[in-house]
Structure formats: structure tokens, C-alpha cells
C-alpha positions in Angstrom: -31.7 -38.9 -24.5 -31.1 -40.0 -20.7 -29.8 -37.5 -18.1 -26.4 -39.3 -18.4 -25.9 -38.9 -21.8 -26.4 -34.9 -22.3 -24.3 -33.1 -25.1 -24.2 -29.4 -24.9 -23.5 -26.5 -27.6 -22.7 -23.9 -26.8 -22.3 -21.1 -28.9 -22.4 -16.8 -29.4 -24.6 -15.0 -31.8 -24.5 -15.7 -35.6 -21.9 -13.3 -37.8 -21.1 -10.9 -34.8 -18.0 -9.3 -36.6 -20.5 -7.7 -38.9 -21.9 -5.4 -36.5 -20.2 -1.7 -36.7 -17.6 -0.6 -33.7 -19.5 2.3 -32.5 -17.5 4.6 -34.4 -14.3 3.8 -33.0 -11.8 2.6 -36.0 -11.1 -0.8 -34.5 -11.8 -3.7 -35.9 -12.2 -6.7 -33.9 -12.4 -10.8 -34.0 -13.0 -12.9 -30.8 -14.7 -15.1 -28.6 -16.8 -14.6 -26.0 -13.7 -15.5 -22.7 -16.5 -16.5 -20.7 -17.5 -19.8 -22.8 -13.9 -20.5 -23.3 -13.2 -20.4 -19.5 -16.7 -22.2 -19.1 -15.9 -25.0 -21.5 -12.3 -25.5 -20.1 -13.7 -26.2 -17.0 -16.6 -28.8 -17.2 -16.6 -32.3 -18.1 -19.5 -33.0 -20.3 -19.5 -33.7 -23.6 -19.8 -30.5 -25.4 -19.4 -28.3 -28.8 -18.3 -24.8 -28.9 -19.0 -22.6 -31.4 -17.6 -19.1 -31.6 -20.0 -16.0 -33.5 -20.8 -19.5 -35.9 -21.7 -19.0 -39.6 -25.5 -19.7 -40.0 -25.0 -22.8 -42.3 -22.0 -23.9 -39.2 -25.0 -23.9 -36.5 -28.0 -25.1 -38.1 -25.7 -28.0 -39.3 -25.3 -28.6 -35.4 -29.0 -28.8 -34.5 -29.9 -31.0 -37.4 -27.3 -33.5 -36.6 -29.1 -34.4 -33.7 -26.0 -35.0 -31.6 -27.2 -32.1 -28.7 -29.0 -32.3 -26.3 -29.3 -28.4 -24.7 -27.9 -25.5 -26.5 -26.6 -22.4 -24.7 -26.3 -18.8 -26.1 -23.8 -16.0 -24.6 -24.8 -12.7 -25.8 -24.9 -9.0 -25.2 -27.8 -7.4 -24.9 -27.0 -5.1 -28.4 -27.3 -8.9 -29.9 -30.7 -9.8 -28.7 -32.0 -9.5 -32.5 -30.0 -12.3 -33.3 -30.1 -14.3 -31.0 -33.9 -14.1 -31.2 -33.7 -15.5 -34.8 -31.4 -17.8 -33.5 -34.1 -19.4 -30.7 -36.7 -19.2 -33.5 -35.0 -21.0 -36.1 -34.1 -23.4 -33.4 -37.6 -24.3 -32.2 -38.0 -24.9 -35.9 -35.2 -27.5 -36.4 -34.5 -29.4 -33.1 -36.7 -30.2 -29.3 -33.0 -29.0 -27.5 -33.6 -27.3 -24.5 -32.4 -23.6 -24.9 -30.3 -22.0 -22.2 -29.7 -17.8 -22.2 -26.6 -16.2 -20.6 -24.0 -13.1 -20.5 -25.5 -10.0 -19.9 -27.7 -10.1 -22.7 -30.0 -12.9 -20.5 -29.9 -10.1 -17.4 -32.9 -8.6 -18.4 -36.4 -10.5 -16.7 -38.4 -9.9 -19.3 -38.9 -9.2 -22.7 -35.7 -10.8 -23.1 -35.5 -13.9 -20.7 -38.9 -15.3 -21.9 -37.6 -17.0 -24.9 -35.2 -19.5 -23.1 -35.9 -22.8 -21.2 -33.6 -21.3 -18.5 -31.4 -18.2 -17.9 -27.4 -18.8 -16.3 -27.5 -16.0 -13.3 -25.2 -15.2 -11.2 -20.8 -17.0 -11.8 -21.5 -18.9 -15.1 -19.2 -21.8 -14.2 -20.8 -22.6 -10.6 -24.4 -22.2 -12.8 -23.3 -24.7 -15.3 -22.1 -27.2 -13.4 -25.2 -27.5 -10.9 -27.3 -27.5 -13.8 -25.2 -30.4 -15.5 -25.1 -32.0 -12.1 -21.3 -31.9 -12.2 -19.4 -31.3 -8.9 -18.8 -27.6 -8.1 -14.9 -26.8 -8.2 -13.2 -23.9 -6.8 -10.5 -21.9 -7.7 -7.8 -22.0 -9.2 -9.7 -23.1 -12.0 -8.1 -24.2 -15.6 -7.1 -21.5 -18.1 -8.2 -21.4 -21.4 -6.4 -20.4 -24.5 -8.5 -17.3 -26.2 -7.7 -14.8 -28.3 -8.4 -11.3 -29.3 -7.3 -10.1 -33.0 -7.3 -6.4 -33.5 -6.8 -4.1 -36.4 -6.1 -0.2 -35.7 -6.1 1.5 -39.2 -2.9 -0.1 -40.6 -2.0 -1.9 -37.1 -2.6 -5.3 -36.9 -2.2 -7.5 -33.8 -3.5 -10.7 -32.3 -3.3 -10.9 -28.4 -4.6 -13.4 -25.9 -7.1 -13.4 -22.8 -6.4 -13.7 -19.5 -9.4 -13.1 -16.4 -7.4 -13.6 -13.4 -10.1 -11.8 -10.9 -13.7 -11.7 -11.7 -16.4 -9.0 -9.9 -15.9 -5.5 -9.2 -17.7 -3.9 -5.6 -18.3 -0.7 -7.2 -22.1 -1.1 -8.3 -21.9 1.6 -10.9 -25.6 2.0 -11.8 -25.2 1.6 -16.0 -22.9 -1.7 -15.4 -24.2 -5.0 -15.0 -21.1 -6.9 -13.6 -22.4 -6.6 -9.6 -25.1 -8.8 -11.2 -23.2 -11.6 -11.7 -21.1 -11.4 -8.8 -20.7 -8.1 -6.5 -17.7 -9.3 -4.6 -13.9 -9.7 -6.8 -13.1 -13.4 -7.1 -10.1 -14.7 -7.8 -10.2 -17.2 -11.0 -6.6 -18.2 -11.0 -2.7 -17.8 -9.7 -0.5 -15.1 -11.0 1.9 -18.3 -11.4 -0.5 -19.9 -13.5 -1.8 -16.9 -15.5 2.7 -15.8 -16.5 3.0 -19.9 -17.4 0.2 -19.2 -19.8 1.9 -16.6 -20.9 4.8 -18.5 -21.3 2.9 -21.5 -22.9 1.2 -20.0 -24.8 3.2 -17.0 -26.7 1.0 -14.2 -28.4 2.3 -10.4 -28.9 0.3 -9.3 -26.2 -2.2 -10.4 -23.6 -5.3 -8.4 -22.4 -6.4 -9.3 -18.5 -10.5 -9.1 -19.4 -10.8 -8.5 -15.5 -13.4 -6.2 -14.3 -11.3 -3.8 -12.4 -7.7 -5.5 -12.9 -5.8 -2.9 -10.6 -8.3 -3.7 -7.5 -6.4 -6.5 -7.2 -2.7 -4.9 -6.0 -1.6 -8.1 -4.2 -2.3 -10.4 -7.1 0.0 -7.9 -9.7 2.8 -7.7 -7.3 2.8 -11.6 -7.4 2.3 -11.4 -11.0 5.0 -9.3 -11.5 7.2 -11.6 -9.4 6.3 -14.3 -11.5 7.4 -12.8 -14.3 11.1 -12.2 -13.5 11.2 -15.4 -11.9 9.7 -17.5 -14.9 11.3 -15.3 -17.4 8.4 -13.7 -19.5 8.7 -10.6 -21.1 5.0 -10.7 -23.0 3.7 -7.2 -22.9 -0.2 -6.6 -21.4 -2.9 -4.5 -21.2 -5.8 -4.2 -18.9 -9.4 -2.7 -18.2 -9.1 0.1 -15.4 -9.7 3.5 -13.7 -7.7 6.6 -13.2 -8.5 6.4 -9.1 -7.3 3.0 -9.4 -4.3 3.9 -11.4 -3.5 6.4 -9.0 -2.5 4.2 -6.8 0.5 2.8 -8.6 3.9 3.6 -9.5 3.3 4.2 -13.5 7.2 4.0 -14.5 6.9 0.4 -12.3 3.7 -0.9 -14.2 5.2 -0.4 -17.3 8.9 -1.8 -16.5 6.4 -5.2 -15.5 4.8 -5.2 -19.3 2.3 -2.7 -19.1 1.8 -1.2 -22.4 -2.3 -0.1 -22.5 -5.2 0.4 -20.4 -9.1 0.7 -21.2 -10.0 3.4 -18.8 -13.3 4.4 -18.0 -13.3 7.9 -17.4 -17.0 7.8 -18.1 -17.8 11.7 -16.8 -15.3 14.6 -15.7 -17.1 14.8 -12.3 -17.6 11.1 -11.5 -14.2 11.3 -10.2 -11.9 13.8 -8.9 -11.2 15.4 -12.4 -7.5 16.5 -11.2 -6.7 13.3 -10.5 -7.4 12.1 -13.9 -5.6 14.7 -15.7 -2.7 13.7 -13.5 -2.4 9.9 -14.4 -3.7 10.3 -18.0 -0.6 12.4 -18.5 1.8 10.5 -16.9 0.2 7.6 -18.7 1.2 9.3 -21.8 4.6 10.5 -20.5 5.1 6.9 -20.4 4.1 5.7 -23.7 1.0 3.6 -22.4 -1.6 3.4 -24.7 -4.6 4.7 -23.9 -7.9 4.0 -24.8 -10.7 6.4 -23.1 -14.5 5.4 -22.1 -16.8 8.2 -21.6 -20.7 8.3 -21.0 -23.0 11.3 -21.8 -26.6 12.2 -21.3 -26.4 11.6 -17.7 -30.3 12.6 -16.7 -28.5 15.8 -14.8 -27.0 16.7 -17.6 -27.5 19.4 -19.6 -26.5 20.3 -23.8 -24.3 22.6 -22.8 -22.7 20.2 -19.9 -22.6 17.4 -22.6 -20.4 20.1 -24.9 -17.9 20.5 -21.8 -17.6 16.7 -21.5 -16.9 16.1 -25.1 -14.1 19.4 -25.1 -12.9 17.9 -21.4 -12.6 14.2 -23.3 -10.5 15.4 -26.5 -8.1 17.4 -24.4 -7.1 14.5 -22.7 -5.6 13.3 -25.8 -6.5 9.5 -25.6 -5.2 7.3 -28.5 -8.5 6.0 -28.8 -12.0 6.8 -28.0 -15.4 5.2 -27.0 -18.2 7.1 -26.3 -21.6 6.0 -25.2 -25.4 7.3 -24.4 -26.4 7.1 -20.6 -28.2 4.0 -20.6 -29.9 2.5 -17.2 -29.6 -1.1 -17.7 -32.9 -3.7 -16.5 -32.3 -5.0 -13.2 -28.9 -2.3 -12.2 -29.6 0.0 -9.4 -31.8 2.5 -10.8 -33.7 0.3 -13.3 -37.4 1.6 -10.8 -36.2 5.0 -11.8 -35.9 4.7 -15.4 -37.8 1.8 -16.3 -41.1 3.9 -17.3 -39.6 6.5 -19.4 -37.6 4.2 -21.8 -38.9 4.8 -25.3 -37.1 2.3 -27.1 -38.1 -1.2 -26.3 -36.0 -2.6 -28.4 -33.4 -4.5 -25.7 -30.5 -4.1 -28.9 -30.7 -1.0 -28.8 -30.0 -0.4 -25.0 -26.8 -2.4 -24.7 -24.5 -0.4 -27.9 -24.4 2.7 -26.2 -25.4 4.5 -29.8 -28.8 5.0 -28.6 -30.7 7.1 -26.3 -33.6 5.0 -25.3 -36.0 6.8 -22.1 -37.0 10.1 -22.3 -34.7 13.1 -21.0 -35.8 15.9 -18.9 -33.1 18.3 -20.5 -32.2 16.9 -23.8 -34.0 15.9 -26.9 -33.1 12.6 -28.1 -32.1 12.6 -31.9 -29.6 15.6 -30.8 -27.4 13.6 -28.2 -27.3 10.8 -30.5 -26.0 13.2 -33.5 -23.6 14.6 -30.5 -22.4 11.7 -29.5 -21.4 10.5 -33.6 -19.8 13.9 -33.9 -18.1 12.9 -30.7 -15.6 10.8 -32.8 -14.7 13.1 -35.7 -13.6 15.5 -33.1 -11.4 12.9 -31.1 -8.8 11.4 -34.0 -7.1 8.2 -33.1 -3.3 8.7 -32.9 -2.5 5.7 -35.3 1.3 6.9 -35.2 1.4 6.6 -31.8 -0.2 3.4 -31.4 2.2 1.9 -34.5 5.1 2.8 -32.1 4.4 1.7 -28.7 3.4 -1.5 -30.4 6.3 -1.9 -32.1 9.0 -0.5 -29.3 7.0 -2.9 -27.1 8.1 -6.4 -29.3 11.5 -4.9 -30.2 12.7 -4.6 -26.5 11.4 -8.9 -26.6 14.2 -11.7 -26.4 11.6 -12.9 -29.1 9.9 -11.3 -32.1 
């Protein structure tokens, strides 16, 4: 098939939804934003296919109608998708392309493709498809995200308004991809979205949404001025947070944050005492993100974290093993005392994979399961702020 006449699939590993939720009691269906936002904005003939059924993909490759196939993944996925490539080769002569942070690391996993997308997916794409390159504001796709606390059900769409975070936290991948924030699209665009497209809640997938302070006071303008009342929630930090009037944020919509408190002394520990109470004060949900087994750390430190987490009285919890990721900023440092080579098993956060100096490996991993039976989700809590959040709506 000529240059001219290419037809792409792209596509996310088989039967995701099976894997477990680290514990956490949420159950969750979606698609991978970042081939939705990349599909919306090229113009070759193309396929997606979201977390496909195995019989849905191989039906793809035998029909012959592709030309290049291109798997987003996590790095917690590489099994599959390895199975995927294999039965692949088998079936079609496709050229195989690897992205998402799963295709970060050089090598064992990177090997297996015909190329690896690096660096702001849609910009990679299109040179590779020898479309022009566009700049923002690019188009907005429409991509949701169904969720199912205990007896709480909810379907909510995605929004990325700002992509990148300057932090470089050495267990985070993003500054890969791109270390400066880059905005995707207008706040007028994203609150006509909003408006367009009506869901119960929307969920800004940004790296580090409240970096962006200029871009939510728009947002916020835009909201009063086009008349949308669609509550939201948002990825964030409690130094971040700080910076805002709470009572404000949640007058504009805000009902929940994913904060990543990761470690009590990352931060000024005060300070996030402070805003995760007034968070609470102000019925915000709140779903915490801490990281043990930093190589520092000792049992009894780990203990402290755990007692520090539970008193903070999060609605929800996700906890996670230290884990240096290939290619972040200590990678040199860890590289030769990782013990698990398995690459899913250093992107789920359930696993403790290089050698620590203080702590033996099987007990932080039992540490971090009994991690969740000493941090109960408030259900109750979540049932209401979801449900005072649609009632106070001009539509239900």
C-alpha cells in the first residue's frame, strides 16, 4: 500500500478492565484521552479501538484494511501488549508503533516496535504521517470516564486543557513527554464542551491543573458567561491548592481533587493538613496519593506515613511502592539494583522491584495491602457530595 494511501489503528491493550484497582474499591471503564485527543486531530484514515476484545482486534488485522497499528499502554500493561505484538507478527506485515508511557522505557520494552511515539504524541503523529503540524488550540474530543464507588455510580467526561508539568518528580514520567505546561485548548472552548456535551461531571486529566491560575480564572468566567453549571474535578497538590481561595473553587464547580500527597515530608506537612481540612470543610471529595519505600525510608518511617495518611481522613486512597521509572531522573541510581525485570510490574505501584537498603521486600508490599484495610473509603460521604452536587443543577 502506497505512502498516500496509509490507514492507521490505533488501539489500547486487550481486556484492560480486568486488571484489579490496586486495592482501592473503584471500579473503572475508559479510554486512553490521549488517542481520543490524537485521533480528533489528524486527518488520515484511521480506526480506533478502545481496551478491544481479542476477537474485535484480530478481526482488524485480518481484514487487511491497515496499514500501521499503534498501541497506547502503561507500562503495568506491557504483558499484554507483548502478546498483542506477537499475535500480530503472526496475522498481518503492519508496521507496529509503541506509545504512552508504557513505550518510555529503551529497552526491554521498546525493542518490540517498528517505532516508539516520544516526546507530544500529536506533533509525533503527524510528522510521522507527513501531515502538517498544527498548533493550539487544537480540537476537543468527546471521552469519557465511568466510575463505580461501592454503590455510587457515575459517568463523567475528559477534558486536558494544559499538558506538561515543570516539576520533574523523579518516579513520574510526564517531564518525558514534555517538561514545559502546554496549553491544548481555550477555557471558552473546554465550558462549550461542557455545554455540548452534557455529562454529570467532567475530570480535567491535566497534569498539574491548578499551575495554570490564569487559564481557571478564564474558565471560570466562561462559565457564568456561557451558563454551565457541570460540576468538575481535577488532578492536583496541596502547595498548589494553597494558593487558592477553596470556598471560590468550589462556588465555580469544583467538587473533587486527586491529590498527590505522596510523602508527609515532600512538602511542608502543615500546609497539607491545612488545605486537606478545609478541603473537607468544604465538602470536596478527596481522593489521596501517597508513595512509600522511599530508599531513605525506614519500617518504622513507613508506619508514620501510613498513621500520618489515615489521619487525614481522605474519601479515598491510593497507595503505591517507590518505584524509579527507566529513563526519570534517577534511573543511573537505581537501575542496577532492580530485582524484578518484569516492566508490568514497575508501572502498578503494587510491587517493590530493586533492592532496599532498609526494608525487605515481601514486607513493604504486605504493608502497603494492609495500607487499605486501615484507610476505609467514606462511601456515605462520597453518595452525598455527588448527589448535593446534581441537585443544586438547573438540570438533573
Amino acid at each position: 500500500m502506497s505512502e498516500n494511501k496509509r490507514n492507521v489503528l490505533f488501539t489500547a491493550p486487550i481486556e484492560w478492565w480486568k486488571r484489579t484497582s490496586w486495592g482501592t474499591p473503584v471500579e473503572v471503564s475508559a479510554s486512553i484521552y490521549g488517542l481520543d485527543f490524537l485521533v480528533e486531530n489528524i486527518d488520515t484514515p484511521h480506526k480506533l479501538l478502545q481496551f478491544p476484545t481479542w476477537e474485535e482486534y484480530t478481526n482488524c488485522l485480518k481484514s487487511g484494511e491497515f496499514t500501521d497499528v499503534c498501541i497506547s499502554f502503561l507500562l503495568n500493561h506491557t504483558d499484554i501488549v507483548e502478546e498483542m505484538v506477537k499475535k500480530t507478527r503472526e496475522i498481518s506485515d503492519v508496521k507496529i508503533i509503541g506509545g504512552g508511557h508504557g513505550a518510555f522505557n529503551k529497552k526491554p520494552v521498546n525493542d518490540m516496535f517498528d517505532d516508539v511515539c516520544m516526546g507530544w504524541g500529536v506533533e509525533w503523529v503527524k510528522k510521522w504521517l507527513n501531515e502538517p503540524i498544527n498548533t493550539p488550540p487544537y480540537k476537543l474530543p468527546v471521552s469519557d470516564l465511568k466510575f463505580a464507588f461501592g454503590p455510587v455510580k457515575t459517568t463523567m467526561g475528559s477534558i486536558v486543557g494544559n499538558a506538561g508539568c515543570p516539576f520533574g518528580c523523579d518516579f513520574c514520567q510526564i517531564t518525558m513527554e514534555y517538561d514545559k505546561p502546554m496549553q491544548l485548548i481555550t477555557p471558552a472552548q473546554a465550558v462549550a464542551h461542557m455545554k455540548e456535551n452534557k455529562r454529570r461531571f467532567y475530570f480535567f486529566q491535566d497534569d498539574n491543573f491548578f499551575l495554570h491560575k490564569k487559564w481557571i480564572k478564564e474558565f471560570f468566567s466562561e462559565r457564568k458567561k456561557q451558563e454551565v453549571d457541570t460540576p468538575w474535578l481535577a488532578w492536583g497538590g496541596t502547595e498548589l491548592l494553597n494558593k487558592y481561595d477553596i470556598p471560590e473553587l468550589v462556588e465555580n464547580g469544583f467538587i473533587g481533587v486527586w491529590v498527590g500527597y505522596e510523602r508527609s515530608d515532600l512538602t511542608k506537612t502543615s500546609t497539607s493538613e491545612e488545605v486537606t481540612k478545609e478541603l473537607i470543610d468544604n465538602d470536596v471529595l478527596l481522593l489521596g496519593s501517597f508513595i512509600i519505600g522511599w530508599e531513605d525510608q525506614t519500617m518504622k518511617d513507613i508506619e508514620r506515613e501510613i498513621n500520618w495518611a489515615s489521619k487525614l481522613n481522605c474519601d479515598l486512597y491510593f497507595f503505591a511502592c517507590y518505584v524509579p521509572l527507566p529513563n526519570t531522573a534517577k534511573w543511573d541510581h537505581f537501575k542496577d539494583r532492580v530485582v524484578i525485570t518484569e516492566p508490568r510490574k514497575w508501572g502498578s505501584g503494587e510491587y517493590m522491584v530493586w533492592e532496599h537498603p532498609n526494608i525487605e521486600r515481601e514486607w513493604l508490599e504486605n504493608t502497603l495491602n494492609d495500607a487499605y484495610k486501615r484507610t476505609k473509603p467514606n462511601i456515605m460521604r462520597i453518595a452525598k457530595i455527588v448527589a448535593n452536587s446534581q441537585l443544586k443543577r438547573k438540570w438533573v
